[in-house]
N, C-alpha and C positions, 0 to 999 in steps of 0.2 A: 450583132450588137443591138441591145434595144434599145427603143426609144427611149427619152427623156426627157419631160414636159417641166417647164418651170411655168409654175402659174402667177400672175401677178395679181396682190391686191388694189380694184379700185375703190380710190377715197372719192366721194363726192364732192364739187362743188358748183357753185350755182352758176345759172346761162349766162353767159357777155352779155351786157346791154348794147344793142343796133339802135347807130344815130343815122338818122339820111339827111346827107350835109350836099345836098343838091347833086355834084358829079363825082362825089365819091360818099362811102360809109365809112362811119369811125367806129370800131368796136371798141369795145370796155370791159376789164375782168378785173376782181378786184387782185390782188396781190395773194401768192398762193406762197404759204408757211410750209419752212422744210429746204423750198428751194436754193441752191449756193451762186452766189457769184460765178457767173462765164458760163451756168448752166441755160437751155434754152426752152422756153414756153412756145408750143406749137398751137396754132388757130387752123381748124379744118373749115375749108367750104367747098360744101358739094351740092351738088343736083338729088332729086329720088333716086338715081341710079348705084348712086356712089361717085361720079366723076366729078372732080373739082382740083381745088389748087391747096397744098398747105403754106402758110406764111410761120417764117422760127423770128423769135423776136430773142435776142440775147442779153440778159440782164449782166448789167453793173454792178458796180458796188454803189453806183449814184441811184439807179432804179431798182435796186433791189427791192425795200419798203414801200415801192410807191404799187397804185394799178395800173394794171395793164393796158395800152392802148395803140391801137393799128389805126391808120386810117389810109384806107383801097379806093384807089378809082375806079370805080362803075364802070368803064370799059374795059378793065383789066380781070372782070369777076369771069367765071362758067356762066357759057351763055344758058339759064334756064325761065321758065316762070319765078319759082322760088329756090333758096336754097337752106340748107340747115346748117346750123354753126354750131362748132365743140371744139373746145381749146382745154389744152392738159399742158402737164410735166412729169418727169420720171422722177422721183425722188431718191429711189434706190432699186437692187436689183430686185427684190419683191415687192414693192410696191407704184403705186401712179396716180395720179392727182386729175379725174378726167371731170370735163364738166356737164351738166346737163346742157340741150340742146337751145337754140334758141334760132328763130328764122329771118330771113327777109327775102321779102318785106316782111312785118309782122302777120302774124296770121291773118287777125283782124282786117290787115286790109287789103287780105285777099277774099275775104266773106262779099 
């Protein structure tokens, strides 16, 4: 039997904004079009390695329209220096809504 690869298109959208609310972070993404009711928005946070935690956040019909927002306590993150942040959604079965990266701490104030 041979193989069969489905490939997925990704759409771009832009990095989560990283708040640091003292003993937790709150991410921010703005609202991603396409997506339906009871469908779920995934946030990746990992380490350089890869190793990290996903959080699924399950939209409403009340948060459908609105942006997205988590907010994680600092003790609950991968233990690293920094980590990188990407949050998506599937839309359908060729396509996926993935975001550019964004870190924390910010880069900047790891310089």
């Amino acid at each position: 039997m041979p193989n069969k690869f489905d490939f997925l298109k990704f759409d771009a959208l832009p990095a989560a904004e990283v708040f640091d609310e003292g003993d937790n972070i709150r991410l921010k993404a703005p609202r991603i079009s396409g997506v339906d009711e009871g469908q779920e928005i995934v946030f990746f946070l990992r380490n350089h390695q890869g190793d990290g935690i996903a959080v699924y956040v399950k939209l409403t019909k009340k948060t459908l329209n609105d942006a997205i927002e988590v907010v994680l306590q600092k003790d609950k993150l991968p233990k690293a220096k920094s980590l990188t942040i990407d949050y998506g959604a599937y839309i359908n079965e060729s396509s996926v809504h993935r975001s550019a990266v964004s870190h924390y701490p910010p880069l900047e104030d790891q310089a």
